[in-house]
MARMI-25159 format. One line per field, with one value per residue (C-alpha): residue in three letters; chain; x, y, z; residue number from 1. Coordinates in pm, 1 decimal, always signed. Example, Ala and Ser with C-alpha at 12.3 -4.5 7.8 and 13.67 -1.06 7.14 Angstrom:
BEGIN
resn = [ALA;SER]
chain = [A;A]
px = [+1230.0;+1367.0]
py = [-450.0;-106.0]
pz = [+780.0;+714.0]
resi = [1;2]
END
This chain:
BEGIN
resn = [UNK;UNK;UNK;UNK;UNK;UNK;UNK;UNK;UNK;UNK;UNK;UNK;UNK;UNK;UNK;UNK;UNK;UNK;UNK;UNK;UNK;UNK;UNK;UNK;UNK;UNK;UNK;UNK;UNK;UNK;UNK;UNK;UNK;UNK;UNK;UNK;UNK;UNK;UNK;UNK;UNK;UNK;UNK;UNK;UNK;UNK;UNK;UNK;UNK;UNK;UNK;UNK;UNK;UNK;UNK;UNK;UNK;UNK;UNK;UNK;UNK;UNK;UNK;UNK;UNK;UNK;UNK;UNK;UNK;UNK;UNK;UNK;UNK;UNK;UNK;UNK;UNK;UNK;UNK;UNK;UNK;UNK;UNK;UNK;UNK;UNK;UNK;UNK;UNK;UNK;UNK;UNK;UNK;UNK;UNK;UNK;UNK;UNK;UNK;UNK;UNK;UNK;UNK;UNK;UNK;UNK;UNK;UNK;UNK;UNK;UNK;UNK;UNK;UNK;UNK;UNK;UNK;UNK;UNK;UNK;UNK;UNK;UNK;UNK;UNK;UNK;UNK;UNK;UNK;UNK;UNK;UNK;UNK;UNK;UNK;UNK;UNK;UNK;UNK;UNK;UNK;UNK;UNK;UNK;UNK;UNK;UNK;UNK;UNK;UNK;UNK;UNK;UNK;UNK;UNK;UNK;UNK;UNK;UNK;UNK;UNK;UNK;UNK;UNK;UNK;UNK;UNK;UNK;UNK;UNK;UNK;UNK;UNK;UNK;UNK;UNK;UNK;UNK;UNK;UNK;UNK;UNK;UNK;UNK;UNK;UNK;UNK;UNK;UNK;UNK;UNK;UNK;UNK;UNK;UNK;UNK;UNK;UNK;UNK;UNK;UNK;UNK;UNK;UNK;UNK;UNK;UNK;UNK;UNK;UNK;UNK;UNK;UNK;UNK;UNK;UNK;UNK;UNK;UNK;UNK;UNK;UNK;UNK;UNK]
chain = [A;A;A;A;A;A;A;A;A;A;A;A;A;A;A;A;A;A;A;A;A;A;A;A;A;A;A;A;A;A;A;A;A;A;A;A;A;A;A;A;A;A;A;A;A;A;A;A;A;A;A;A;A;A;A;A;A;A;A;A;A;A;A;A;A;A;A;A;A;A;A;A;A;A;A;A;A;A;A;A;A;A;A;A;A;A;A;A;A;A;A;A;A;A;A;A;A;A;A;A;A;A;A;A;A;A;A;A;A;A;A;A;A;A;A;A;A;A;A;A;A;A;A;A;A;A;A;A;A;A;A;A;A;A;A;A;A;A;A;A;A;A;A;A;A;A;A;A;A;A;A;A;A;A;A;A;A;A;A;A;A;A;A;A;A;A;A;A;A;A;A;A;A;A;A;A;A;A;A;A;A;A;A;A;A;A;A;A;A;A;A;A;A;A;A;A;A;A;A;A;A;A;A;A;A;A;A;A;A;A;A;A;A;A;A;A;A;A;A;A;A;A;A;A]
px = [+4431.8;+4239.0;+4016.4;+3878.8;+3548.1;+3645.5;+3717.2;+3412.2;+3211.6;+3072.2;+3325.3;+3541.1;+3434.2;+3161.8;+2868.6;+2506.2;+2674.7;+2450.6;+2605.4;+2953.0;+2785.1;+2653.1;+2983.3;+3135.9;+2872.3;+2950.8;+3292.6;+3226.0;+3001.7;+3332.8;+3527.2;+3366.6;+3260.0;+3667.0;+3693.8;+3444.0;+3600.6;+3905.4;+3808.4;+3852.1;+3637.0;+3618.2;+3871.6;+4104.9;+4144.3;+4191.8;+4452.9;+4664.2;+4626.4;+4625.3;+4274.4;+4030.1;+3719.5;+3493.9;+3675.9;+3669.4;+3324.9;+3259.1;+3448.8;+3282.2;+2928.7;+3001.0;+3069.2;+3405.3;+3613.9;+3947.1;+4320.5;+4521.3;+4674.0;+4423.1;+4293.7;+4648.8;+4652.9;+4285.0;+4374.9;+4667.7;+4513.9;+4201.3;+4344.2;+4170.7;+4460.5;+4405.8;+4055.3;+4024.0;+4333.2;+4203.6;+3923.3;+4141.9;+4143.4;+3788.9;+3774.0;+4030.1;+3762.6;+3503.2;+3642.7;+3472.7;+3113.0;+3087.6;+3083.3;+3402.8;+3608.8;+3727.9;+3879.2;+4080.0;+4204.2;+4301.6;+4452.6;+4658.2;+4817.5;+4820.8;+5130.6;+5029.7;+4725.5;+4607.8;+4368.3;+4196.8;+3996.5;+3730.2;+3546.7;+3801.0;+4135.6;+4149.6;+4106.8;+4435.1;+4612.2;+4398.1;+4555.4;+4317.5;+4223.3;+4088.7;+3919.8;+3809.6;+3651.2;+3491.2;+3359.3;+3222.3;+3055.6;+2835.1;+2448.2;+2224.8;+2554.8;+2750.2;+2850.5;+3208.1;+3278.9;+3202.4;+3376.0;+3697.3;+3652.5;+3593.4;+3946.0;+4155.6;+4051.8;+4133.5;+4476.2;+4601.9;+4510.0;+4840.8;+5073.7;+5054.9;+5339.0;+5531.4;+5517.7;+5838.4;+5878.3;+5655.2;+5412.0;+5394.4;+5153.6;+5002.2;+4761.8;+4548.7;+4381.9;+4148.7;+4295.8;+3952.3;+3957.8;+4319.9;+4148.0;+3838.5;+3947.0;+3731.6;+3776.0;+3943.4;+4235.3;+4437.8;+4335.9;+4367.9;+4721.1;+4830.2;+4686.1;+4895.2;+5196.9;+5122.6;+5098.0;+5432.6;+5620.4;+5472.9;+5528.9;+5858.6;+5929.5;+6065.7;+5784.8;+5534.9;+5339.0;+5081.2;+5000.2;+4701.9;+4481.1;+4465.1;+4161.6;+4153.4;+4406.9;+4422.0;+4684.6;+4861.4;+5158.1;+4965.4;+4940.5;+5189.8;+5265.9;+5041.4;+5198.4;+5049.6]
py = [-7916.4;-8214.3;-8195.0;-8392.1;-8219.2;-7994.8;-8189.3;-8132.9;-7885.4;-7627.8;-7530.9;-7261.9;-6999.2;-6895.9;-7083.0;-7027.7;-6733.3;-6466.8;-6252.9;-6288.3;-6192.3;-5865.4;-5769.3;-5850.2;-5605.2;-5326.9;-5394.9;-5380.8;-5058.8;-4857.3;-4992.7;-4906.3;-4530.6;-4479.1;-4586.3;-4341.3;-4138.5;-4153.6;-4079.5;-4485.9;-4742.6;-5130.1;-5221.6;-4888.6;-5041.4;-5390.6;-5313.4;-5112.9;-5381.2;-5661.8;-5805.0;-5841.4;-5605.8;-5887.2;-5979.0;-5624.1;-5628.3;-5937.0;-5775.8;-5512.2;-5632.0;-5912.0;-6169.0;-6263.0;-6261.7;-6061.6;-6202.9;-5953.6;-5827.5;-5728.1;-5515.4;-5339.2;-5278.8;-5168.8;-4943.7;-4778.1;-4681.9;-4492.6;-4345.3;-4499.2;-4364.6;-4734.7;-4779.8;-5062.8;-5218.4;-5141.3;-5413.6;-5659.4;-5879.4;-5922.8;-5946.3;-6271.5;-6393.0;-6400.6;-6645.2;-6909.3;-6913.4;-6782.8;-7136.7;-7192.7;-6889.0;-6961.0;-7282.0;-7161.3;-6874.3;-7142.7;-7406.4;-7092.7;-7038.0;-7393.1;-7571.5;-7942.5;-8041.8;-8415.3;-8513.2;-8763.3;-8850.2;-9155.9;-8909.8;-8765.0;-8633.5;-8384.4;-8035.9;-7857.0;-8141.8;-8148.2;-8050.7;-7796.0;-8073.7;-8303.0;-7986.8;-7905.5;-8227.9;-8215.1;-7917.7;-8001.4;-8323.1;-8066.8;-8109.5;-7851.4;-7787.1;-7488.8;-7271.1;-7241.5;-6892.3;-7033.4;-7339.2;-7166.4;-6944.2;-7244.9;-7370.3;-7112.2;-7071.6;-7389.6;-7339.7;-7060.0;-7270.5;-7479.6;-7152.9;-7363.3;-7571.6;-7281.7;-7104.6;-7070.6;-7211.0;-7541.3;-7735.9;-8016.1;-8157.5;-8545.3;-8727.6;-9010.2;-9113.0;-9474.0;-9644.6;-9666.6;-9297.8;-9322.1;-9597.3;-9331.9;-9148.8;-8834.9;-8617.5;-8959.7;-9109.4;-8873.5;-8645.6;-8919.5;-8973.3;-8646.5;-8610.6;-8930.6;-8772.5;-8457.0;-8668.4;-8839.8;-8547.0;-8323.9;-8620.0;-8616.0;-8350.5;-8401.9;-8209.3;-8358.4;-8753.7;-8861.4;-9273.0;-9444.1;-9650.2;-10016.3;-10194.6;-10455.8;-10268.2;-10355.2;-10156.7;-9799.8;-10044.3;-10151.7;-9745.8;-9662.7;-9396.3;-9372.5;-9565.5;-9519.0]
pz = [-12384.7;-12535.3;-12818.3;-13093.9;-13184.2;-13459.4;-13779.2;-13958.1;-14153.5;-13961.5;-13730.2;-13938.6;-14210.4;-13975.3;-14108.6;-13947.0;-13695.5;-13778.0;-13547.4;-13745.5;-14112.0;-13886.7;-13838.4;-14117.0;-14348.9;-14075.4;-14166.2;-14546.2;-14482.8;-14325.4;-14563.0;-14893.5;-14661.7;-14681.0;-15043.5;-15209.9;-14931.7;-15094.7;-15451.0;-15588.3;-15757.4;-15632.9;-15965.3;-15874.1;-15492.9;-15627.0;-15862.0;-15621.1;-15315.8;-15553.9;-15556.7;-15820.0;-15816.7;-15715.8;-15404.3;-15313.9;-15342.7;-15199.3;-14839.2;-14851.4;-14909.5;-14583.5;-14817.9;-14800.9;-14489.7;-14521.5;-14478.2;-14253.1;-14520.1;-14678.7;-14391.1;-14381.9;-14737.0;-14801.6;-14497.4;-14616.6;-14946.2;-14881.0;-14559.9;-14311.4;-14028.4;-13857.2;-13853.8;-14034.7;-13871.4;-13549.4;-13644.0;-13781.7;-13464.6;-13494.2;-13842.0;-13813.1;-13507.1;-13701.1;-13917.0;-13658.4;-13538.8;-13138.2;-13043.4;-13174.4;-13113.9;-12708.5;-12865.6;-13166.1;-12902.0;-12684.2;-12944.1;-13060.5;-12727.4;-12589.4;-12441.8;-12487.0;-12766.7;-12727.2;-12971.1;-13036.5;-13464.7;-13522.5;-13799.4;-14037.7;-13998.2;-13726.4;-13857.3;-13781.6;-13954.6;-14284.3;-14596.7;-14851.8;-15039.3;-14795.7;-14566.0;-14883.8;-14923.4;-14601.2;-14634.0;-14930.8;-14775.7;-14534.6;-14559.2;-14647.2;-14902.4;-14844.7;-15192.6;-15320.1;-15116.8;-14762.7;-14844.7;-14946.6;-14631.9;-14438.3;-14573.2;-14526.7;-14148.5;-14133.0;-14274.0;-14064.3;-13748.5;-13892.5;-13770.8;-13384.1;-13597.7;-13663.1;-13313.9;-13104.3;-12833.7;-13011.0;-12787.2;-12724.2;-12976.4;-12997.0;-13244.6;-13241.7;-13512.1;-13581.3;-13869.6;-14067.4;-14096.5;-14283.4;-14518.7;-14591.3;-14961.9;-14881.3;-15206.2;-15358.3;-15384.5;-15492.2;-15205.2;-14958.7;-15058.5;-15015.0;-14656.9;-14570.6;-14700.2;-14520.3;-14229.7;-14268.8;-14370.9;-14034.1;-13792.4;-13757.1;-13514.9;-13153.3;-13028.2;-13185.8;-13259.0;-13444.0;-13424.5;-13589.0;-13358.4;-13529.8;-13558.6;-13263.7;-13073.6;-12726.9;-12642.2;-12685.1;-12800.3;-13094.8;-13229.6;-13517.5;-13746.9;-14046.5;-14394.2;-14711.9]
resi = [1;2;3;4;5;6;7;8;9;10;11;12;13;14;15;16;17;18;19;20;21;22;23;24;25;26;27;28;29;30;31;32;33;34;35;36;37;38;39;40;41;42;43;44;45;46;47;48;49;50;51;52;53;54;55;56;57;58;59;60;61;62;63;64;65;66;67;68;69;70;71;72;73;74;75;76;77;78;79;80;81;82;83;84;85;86;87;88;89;90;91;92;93;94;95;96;97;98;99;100;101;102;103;104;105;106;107;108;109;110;111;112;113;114;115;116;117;118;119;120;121;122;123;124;125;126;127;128;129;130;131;132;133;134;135;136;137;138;139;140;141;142;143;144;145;146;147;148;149;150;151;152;153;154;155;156;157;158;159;160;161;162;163;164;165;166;167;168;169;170;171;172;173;174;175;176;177;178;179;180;181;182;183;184;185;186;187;188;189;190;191;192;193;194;195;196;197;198;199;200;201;202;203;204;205;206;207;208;209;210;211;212;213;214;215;216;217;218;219;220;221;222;223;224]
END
């Protein structure tokens, strides 16, 4: 599977699918149905799945896209006898727009990921801080709630590192982009260290394309 398409804004936390924020409120509707169902405010469900009232809120008004978790919990508590869990696959799909969905399935059962970044760091390798940055870089400018959804999509993509048996898993990426301090230095920094601390598995390689390269033998691993 080669990629390098998805390291920008846009791609997770479902921004401009319509058809995602539709489900999403049906979701909220069912799930705040069951709640007065079972007898409990927004701050009595918080407390006893440990949210605040205002994310509960924000689920079940479409707003805010629920972990897994969540889902179970919220489920458990008003007696929903699985029907909330029985949406939580597309709950977690609708984390990315329709455009984006067959790929995250795909990078999430793939053997071999080549990849290839001129932009910014490619997004499965992006720490919160710099997708955070990124995100924040998107024009018209997206507010704090799809950003932070935006981010944590992009964080649970990282679970391809964890899965047994690994794949086989290779990076590119232009020097320049390793130079660029999106979010600052501070931010940049820690992406390089993420970078060196990750790239040191058997299974895995990441190499930064030098400027004038001519060839592949002229790629190393990042330095900061």
């Amino acid at each position: 599977m080669e990629s390098g398409a998805d390291s920008g804004a846009g791609v997770e936390g479902g921004t401009g699918a319509d058809s995602n924020g539709e489900f999403l409120r049906c979701f909220g509707r069912q799930m705040k149905l069951l709640r007065e169902a079972a007898g409990l405010t927004q701050a009595q469900l918080g407390e006893r799945v440990g949210y605040g009232e205002a994310q509960i809120a924000a689920v079940e008004q479409g707003r805010r896209i629920p972990r897994p978790e969540l889902v179970d919990a919220v489920d458990r508590e008003v007696g929903g006898r699985g029907v909330l869990v029985a949406m939580k696959g597309e709950v977690a799909k609708a984390r990315y727009p329709g455009f984006f969905r067959r790929y995250a399935e795909l990078e999430g059962q793939a053997v071999e990921l080549h990849a290839y970044s001129d932009h910014v760091v490619k997004g499965i390798l992006q720490t919160e801080e710099y997708a955070r940055a990124v995100f924040r870089m998107w024009r018209p400018l997206l507010d704090e709630e799809t950003i932070e959804q935006g981010v944590t999509a992009r964080m649970e993509r990282r679970n391809l590192f964890a899965r047994r048996p690994a794949p086989l898993l290779s990076f590119v990426i232009e020097e320049h982009v390793l130079q660029r301090p999106l979010g600052g230095p501070e931010v940049l920094r820690g992406q390089l260290e993420q970078l060196l601390l990750t790239g040191t598995s058997a299974t895995w390689s990441c190499r930064s394309c030098r400027r004038g390269a001519t060839s592949t033998r002229d790629w190393r691993a990042p330095s900061h």
